[in-house]
Each structure stands twice: as structure tokens, then as C-alpha cells.
C-alpha positions as CSV (number, residue, x, y, z in Angstrom):
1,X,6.5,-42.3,-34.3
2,X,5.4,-39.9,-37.3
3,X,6.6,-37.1,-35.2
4,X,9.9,-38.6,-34.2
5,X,10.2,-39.0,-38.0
6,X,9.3,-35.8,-39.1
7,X,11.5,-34.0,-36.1
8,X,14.3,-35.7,-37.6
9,X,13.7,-34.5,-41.5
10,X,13.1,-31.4,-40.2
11,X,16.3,-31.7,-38.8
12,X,18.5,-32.5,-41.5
13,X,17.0,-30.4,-43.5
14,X,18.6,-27.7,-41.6
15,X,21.8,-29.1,-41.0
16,X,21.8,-29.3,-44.4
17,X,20.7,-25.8,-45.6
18,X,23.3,-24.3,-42.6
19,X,25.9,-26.1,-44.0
20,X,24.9,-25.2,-47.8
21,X,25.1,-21.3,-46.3
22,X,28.3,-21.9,-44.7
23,X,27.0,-20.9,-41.3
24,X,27.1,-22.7,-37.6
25,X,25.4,-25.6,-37.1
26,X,22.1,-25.0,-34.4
27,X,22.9,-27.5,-32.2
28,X,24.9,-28.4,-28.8
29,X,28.2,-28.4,-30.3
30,X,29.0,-31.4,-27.4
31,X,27.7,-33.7,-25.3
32,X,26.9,-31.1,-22.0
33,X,24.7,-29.3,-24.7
34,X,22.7,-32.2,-25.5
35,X,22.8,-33.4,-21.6
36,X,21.4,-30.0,-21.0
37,X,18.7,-30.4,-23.1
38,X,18.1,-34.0,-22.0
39,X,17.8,-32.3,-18.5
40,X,15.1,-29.8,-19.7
41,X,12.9,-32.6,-21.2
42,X,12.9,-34.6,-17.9
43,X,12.1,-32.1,-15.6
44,X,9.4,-31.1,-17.9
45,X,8.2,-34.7,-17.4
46,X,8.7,-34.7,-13.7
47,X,6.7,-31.7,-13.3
48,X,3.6,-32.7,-15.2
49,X,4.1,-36.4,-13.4
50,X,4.4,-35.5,-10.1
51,X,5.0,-31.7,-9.1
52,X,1.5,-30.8,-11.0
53,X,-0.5,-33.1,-8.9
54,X,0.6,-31.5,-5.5
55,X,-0.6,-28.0,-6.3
């Protein structure tokens, strides 16, 4: 939970400063973005799950 917490501080903290500098936000601007991201953590998770123990 701490680092769920602290990823998110971290977080605004740059939105924030971006936003202070007047320069794009880092981020998926839509949902595809974050989908595609989404995609990246599960098949990281599949792998070490399932994949890993085959090889």
C-alpha cells in the first residue's frame, strides 16, 4: 500500500511541476494509452506466472 501511495505523490507532483512549466503532461493522453499500459503490466504478470515455469 506505501508504494501505491507514494507512486501516486510522486505522481502529482509531476503533473504538478509540468503544468507549473507549461509543458505536456507525461501521460496517455486517453484511454488506449492507459489500456496499453494496462496490457504491459499483465503480460508481465503472465510471464513470471506461467510462461517462466515452462522454460
Amino acid at each position: 500500500m506505501q508504494e501505491i501511495l507514494l507512486a501516486t505523490f510522486a505522481g502529482l507532483i509531476v503533473g504538478l511541476l509540468f503544468s507549473f512549466l507549461k509543458l505536456p503532461l507525461p501521460a496517455p493522453p486517453v484511454l488506449p494509452g492507459i489500456m496499453g499500459i494496462a496490457g504491459v503490466y499483465m503480460g508481465g504478470l503472465l510471464f513470471q506466472q506461467y510462461i517462466s515455469n515452462y522454460l
